[in-house]
C-alpha positions as CSV (number, residue, x, y, z in Angstrom):
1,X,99.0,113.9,65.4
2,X,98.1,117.3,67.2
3,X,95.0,117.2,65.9
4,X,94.3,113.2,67.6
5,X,96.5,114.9,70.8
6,X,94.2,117.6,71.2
7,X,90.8,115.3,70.8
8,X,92.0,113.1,73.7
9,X,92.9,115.6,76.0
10,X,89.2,117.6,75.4
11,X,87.0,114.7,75.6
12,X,86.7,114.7,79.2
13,X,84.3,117.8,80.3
14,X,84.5,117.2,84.4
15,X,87.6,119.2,84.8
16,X,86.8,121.7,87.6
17,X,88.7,125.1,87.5
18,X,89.3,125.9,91.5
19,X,90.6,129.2,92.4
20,X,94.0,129.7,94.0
21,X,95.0,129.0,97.5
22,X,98.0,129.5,99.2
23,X,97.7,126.0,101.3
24,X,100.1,126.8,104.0
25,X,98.0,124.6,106.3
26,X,99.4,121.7,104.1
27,X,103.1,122.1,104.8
28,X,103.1,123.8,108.2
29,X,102.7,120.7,109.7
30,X,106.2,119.2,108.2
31,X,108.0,122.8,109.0
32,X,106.9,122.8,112.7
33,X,107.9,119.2,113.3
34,X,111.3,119.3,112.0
35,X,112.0,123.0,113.6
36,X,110.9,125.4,110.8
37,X,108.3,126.9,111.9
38,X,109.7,130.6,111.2
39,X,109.0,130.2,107.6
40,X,105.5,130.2,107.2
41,X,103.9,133.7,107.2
42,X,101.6,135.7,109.5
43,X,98.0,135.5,109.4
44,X,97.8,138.6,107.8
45,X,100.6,137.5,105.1
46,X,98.8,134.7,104.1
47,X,96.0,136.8,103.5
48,X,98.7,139.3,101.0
49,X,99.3,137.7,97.9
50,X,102.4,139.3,97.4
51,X,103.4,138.6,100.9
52,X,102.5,135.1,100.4
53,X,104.1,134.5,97.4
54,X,107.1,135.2,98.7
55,X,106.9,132.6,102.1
56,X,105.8,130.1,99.7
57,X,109.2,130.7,97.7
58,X,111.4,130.8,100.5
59,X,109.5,127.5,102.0
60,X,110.8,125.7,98.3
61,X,114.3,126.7,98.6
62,X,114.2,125.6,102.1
63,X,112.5,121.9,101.2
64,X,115.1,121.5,98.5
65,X,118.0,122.0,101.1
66,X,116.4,120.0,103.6
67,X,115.2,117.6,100.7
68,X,116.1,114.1,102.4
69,X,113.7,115.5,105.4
70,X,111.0,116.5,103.4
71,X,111.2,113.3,101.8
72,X,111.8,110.7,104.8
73,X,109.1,109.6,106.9
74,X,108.6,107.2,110.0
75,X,107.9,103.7,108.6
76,X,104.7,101.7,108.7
77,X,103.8,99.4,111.2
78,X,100.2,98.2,109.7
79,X,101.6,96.6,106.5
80,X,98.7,94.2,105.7
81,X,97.3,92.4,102.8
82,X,93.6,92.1,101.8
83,X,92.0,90.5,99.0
84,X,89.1,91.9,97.7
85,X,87.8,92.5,93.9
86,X,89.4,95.1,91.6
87,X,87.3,98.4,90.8
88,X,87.6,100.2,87.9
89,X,87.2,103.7,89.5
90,X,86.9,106.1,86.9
91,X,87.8,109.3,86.5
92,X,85.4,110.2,83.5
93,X,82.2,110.2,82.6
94,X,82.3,109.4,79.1
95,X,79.5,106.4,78.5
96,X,81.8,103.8,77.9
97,X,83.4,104.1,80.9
98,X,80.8,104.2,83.0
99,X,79.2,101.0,81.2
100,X,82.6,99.2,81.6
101,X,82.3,99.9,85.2
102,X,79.0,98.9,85.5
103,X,80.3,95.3,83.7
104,X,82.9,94.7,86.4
105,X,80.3,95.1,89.0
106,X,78.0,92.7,87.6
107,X,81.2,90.3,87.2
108,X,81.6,90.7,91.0
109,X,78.5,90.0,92.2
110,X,78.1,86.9,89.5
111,X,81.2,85.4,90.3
112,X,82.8,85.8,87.4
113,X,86.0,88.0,88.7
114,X,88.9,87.4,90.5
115,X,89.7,88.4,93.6
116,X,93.0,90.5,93.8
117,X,95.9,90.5,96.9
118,X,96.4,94.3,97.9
119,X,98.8,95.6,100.2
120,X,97.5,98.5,102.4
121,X,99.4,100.7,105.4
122,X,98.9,103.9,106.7
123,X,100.6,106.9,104.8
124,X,103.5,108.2,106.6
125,X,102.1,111.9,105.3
126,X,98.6,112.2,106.9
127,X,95.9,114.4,105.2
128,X,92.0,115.7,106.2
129,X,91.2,112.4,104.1
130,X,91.1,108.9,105.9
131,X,90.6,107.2,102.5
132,X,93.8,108.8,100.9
133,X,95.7,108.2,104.1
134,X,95.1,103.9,103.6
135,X,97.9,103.4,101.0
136,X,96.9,100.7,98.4
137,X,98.9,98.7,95.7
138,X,97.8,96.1,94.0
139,X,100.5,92.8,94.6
140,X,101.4,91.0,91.7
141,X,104.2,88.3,92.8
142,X,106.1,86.4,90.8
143,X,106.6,82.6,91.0
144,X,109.5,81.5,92.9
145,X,112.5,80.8,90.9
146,X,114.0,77.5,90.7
147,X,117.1,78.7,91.3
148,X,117.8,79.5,94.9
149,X,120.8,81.9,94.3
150,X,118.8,84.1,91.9
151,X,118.1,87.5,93.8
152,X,114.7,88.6,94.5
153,X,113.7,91.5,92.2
154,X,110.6,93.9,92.5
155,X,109.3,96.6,91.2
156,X,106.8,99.4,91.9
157,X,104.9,100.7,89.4
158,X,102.9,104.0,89.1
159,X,100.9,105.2,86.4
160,X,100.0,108.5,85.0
161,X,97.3,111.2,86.8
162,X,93.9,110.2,86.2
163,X,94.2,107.0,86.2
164,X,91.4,104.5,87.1
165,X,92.1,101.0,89.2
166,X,93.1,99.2,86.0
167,X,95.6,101.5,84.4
168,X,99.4,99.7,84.0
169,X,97.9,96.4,85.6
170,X,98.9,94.5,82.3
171,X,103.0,95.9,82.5
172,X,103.2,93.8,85.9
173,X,101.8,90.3,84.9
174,X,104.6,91.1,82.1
175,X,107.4,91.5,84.2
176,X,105.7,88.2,86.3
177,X,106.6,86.4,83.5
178,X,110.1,88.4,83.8
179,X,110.9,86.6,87.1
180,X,110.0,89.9,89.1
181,X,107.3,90.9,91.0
182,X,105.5,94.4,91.3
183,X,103.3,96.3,93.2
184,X,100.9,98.7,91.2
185,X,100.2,101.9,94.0
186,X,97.4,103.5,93.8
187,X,98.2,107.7,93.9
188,X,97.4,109.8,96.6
189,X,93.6,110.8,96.1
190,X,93.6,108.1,93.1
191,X,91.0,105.3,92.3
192,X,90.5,103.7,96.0
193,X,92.1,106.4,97.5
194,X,89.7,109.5,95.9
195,X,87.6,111.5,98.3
196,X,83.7,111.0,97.8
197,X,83.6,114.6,96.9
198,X,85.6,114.4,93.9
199,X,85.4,112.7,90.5
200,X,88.8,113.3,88.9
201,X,91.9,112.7,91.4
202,X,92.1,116.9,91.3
203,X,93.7,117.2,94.4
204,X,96.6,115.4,93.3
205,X,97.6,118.7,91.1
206,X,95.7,121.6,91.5
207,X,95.2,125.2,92.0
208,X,96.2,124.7,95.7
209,X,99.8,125.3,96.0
210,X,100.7,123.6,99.3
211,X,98.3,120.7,98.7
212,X,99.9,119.8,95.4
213,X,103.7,120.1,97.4
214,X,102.1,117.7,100.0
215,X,100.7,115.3,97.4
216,X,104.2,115.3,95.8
217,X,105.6,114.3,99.5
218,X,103.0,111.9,100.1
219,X,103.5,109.9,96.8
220,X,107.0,110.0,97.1
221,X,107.2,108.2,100.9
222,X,104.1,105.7,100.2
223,X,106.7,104.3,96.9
224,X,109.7,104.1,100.0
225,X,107.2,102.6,102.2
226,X,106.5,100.0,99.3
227,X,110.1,99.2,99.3
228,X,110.7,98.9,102.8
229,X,107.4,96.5,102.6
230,X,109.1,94.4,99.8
231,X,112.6,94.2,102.0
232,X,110.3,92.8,104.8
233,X,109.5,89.9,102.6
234,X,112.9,89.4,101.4
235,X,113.3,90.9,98.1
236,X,117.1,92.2,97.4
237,X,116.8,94.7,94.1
238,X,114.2,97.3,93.2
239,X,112.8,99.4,90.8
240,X,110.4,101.8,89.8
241,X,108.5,102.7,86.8
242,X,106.2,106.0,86.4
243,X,104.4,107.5,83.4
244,X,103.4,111.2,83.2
245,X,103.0,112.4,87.0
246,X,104.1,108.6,88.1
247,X,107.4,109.3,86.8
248,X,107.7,112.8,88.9
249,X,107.2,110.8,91.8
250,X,109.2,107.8,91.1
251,X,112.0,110.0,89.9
252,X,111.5,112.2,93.6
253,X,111.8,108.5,95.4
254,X,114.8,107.5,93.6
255,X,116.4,110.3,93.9
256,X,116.2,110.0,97.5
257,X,116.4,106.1,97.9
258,X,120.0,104.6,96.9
259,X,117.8,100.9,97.3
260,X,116.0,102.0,93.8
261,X,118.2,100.9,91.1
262,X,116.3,100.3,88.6
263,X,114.4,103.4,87.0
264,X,112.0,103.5,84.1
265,X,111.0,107.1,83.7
266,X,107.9,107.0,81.3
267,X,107.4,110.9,80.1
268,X,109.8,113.0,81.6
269,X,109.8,116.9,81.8
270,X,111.9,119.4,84.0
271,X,110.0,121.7,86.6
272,X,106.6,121.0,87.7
273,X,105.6,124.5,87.4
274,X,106.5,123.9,83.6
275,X,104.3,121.1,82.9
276,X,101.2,122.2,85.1
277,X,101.5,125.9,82.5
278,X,102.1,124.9,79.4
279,X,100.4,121.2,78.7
280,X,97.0,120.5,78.0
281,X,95.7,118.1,80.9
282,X,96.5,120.6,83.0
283,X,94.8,124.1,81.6
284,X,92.0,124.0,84.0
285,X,94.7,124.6,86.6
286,X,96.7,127.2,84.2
287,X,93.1,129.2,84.1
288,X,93.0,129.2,87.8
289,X,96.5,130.5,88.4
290,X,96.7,132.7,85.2
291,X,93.6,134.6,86.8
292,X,95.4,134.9,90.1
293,X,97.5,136.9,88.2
294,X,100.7,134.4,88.3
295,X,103.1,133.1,85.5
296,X,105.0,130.6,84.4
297,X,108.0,131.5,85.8
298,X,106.8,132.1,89.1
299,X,104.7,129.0,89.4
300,X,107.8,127.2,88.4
301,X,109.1,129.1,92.1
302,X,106.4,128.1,93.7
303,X,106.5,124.0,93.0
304,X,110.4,124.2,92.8
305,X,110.4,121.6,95.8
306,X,108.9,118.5,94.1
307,X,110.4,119.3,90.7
308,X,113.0,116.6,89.0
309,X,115.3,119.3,88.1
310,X,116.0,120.3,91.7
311,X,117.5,117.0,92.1
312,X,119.4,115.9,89.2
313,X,122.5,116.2,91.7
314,X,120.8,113.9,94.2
315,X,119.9,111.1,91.2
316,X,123.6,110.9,90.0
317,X,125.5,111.9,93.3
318,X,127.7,109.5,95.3
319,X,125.0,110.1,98.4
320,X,122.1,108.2,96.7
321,X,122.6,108.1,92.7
322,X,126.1,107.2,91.3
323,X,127.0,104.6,88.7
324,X,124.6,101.7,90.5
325,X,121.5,103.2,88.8
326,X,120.0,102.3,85.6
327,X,117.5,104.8,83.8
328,X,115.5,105.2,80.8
329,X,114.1,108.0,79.7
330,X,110.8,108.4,77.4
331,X,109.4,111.0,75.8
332,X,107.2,111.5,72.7
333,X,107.7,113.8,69.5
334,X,104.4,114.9,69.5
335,X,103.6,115.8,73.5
336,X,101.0,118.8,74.5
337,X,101.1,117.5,77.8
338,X,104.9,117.1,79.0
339,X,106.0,119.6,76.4
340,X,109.1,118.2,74.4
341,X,111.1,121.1,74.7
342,X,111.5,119.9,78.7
343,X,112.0,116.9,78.1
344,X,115.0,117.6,76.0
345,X,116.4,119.6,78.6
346,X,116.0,116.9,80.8
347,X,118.0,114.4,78.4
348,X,120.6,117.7,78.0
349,X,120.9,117.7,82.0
350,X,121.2,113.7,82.5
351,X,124.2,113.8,80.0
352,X,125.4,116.7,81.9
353,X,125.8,115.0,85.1
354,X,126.5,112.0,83.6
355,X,123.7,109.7,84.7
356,X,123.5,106.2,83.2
357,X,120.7,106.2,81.2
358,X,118.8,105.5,77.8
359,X,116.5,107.1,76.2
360,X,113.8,106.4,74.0
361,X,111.1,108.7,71.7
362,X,108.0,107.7,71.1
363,X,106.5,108.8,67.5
364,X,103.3,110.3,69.2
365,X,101.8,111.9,71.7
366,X,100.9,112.4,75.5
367,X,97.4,110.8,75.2
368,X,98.2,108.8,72.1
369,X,100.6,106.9,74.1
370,X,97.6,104.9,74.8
371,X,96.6,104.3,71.7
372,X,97.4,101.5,69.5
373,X,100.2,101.2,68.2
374,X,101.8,103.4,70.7
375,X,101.0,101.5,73.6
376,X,102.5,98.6,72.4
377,X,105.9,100.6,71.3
378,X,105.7,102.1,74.9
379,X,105.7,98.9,76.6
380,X,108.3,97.0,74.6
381,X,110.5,100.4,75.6
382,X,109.5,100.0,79.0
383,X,109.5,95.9,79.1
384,X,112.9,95.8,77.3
385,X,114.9,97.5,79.4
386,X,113.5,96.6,82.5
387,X,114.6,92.6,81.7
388,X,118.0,93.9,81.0
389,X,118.4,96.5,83.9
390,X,117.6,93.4,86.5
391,X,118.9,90.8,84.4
392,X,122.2,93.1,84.9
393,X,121.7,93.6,88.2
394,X,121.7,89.6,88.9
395,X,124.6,89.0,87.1
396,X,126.3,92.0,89.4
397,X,124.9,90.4,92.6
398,X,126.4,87.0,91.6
399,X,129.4,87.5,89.6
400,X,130.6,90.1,92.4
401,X,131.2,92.6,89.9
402,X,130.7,96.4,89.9
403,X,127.6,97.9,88.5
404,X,127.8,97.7,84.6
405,X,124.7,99.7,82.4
406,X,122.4,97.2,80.6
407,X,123.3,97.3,77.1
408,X,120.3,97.8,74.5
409,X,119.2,95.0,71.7
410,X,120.2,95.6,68.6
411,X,116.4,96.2,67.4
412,X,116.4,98.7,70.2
413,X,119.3,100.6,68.8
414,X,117.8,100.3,65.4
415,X,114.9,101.8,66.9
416,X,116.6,104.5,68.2
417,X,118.5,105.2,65.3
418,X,115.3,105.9,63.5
């Protein structure tokens, strides 16, 4: 299974090692708007790496205490929806890919694919890049109900880094069927929303400490802004689901959002700084910081801000969290990418603030999660308890009662048992 891992996460050879950079340019414009403009560093301490280091540090510890303003935003006022037809936009050049995009063209112009419904606004978090700033998620609504008490139920959905425009498409005309609709968002600097200058979404995570903290931010408020869209056309109850990086950022937003009840966390892990070191995906960016001269532990400083463990408080607290949300957790046996020794600890923590959740282990990999069987594992995990979380939710909403966890099948205990 290491050996399969490793074979996925080498096949693609456009990974671009870019050197280290501070990116204080990328925050300062948050600090100076909400009054803390006396943490970023001198011109000549951003040019001292050890000087540097040590804003960048203090800026975390000051985003994690001011958390629910590093994470709020002004809402949207250009909520539209456009149809156009669905691109592939990869982020490999691999031959097959590039041929399967090339076939979806072709369908285009011969008339032989659908057009899709997008919702699009402007990003709340503005960046140099116009393209990134035009938010886009793929809308996939779900018939009305012939019941008119029923609550309206959504969810957002994100998938992992890297993704192209097709990626976790097939999980929401599943939970159609479900009764519940979902919007699929597109990642900052992902498929529609990649600068012409790049071929991989690298901006998303890279070598560029403040760029990465503002991507984080960014993905976080676009999935609230999704939410407040969905309220808007009167849906009640919400959820998100996230694999790999999309479950960072949907864990962020519903630690910050008491509307998200329902949480599917697909590959989990602890500190940011942990993942981006140790996993595989990710070594181009390990070469670039390792070079710099940094370490784990201090890179684990440096990205404390956007890093689920900073939070665990804020996901089970009274304020946002509490006994109304419903998680599950997945991770796999066989992980290079979210290592499983973090996402232990994070099962460790969740019982230690005692968060309603399930969990779930997947007998592969990272990358293999794709692969067959896996996928199809993966997505009766993720399918499952998705039904039952809102099916729970209904009943709450109807019946009056207070929140009650979803209890598993028993298939899915047997599962877990093994």
């Amino acid at each position: 299974m290491y050996e399969w891992e490793t074979r996925l996460t080498t096949r693609d050879e456009n990974r671009v090692v870019r050197p280290l950079e501070w990116g204080f340019e990328w925050i300062a414009p948050f600090l100076k708007e909400h009054g803390m403009a006396d943490a970023l560093p001198s011109e000549a301490a951003m040019r001292d790496d050890t000087a540097a280091e040590a804003a960048m540090n203090r800026i975390n510890e000051l985003l994690i205490r001011q958390s629910d303003s590093f994470f709020g935003y002004r809402r949207p006022t250009d909520f539209h929806l456009e149809e156009r037809f669905p691109q592939l936009y990869p982020t490999n050049v691999r031959p097959e890919t590039l041929a399967k995009d090339a076939a979806l063209r072709q369908q285009a112009v011969d008339g032989k694919l659908k057009k899709a419904q997008y919702l699009r606004f402007t990003s709340p978090e503005r960046t140099p890049y116009p393209e990134n700033d035009q938010v886009n998620a793929r809308w996939y609504p779900a018939p009305a109900h012939k019941d008119p008490n029923r609550p309206r139920q959504a969810i957002v959905v994100l998938p992992q880094w890297n993704a192209d425009g097709f990626s976790h498409n097939s999980l929401c005309t599943i939970f159609n069927k479900m009764g519940i609709s979902a919007l699929r968002l597109s990642m900052p600097y992902h498929d529609i929303r990649r600068p012409a200058e790049l071929e991989r979404s690298d901006y998303a995570v890279s070598a560029n400490i403040g760029r990465t903290l503002a991507a984080c931010r960014q993905a976080v408020v676009d999935i609230r802004c999704c939410v407040d869209w969905l309220e808007e056309q009167g849906y009640e109850q919400f959820g998100v689901l996230g694999t790999s990086l999309g479950s960072c950022y949907t864990y962020l937003a519903s630690a910050h959002d008491a509307r998200i009840r329902v949480n599917a966390f697909n590959h989990v892990s602890t500190a940011f700084g942990d993942v981006a070191w140790a996993g595989q995906s990710t070594r181009h960016v390990q070469q670039a910081l390792a070079d710099a001269g940094l370490t784990q532990s201090r890179l684990r400083n440096l990205w404390s801000a956007v890093s689920p463990c900073s939070y665990y408080d804020k996901i089970s607290g009274p304020e946002v969290g509490g006994p109304g949300k419903r998680v599950l957790m997945v991770y796999a046996n066989y992980d290079l990418t979210f290592p499983k020794e973090y996402s232990l600890q994070v099962l460790e923590a969740f019982r230690n603030v005692d968060l309603n959740f399930e969990a779930r282990v997947l007998p592969c990999g990272h990358y293999t999660t794709g692969e067959t069987p896996y996928q199809y594992i993966d997505g009766w995990y993720l399918g499952s308890f998705v039904y039952r979380a809102f099916k729970a939710l209904r009943k709450e909403k109807l019946a009056g009662l207070s929140p009650v966890a979803p209890q598993p099948t028993a298939v899915e205990e047997e599962a877990v048992t093994r």
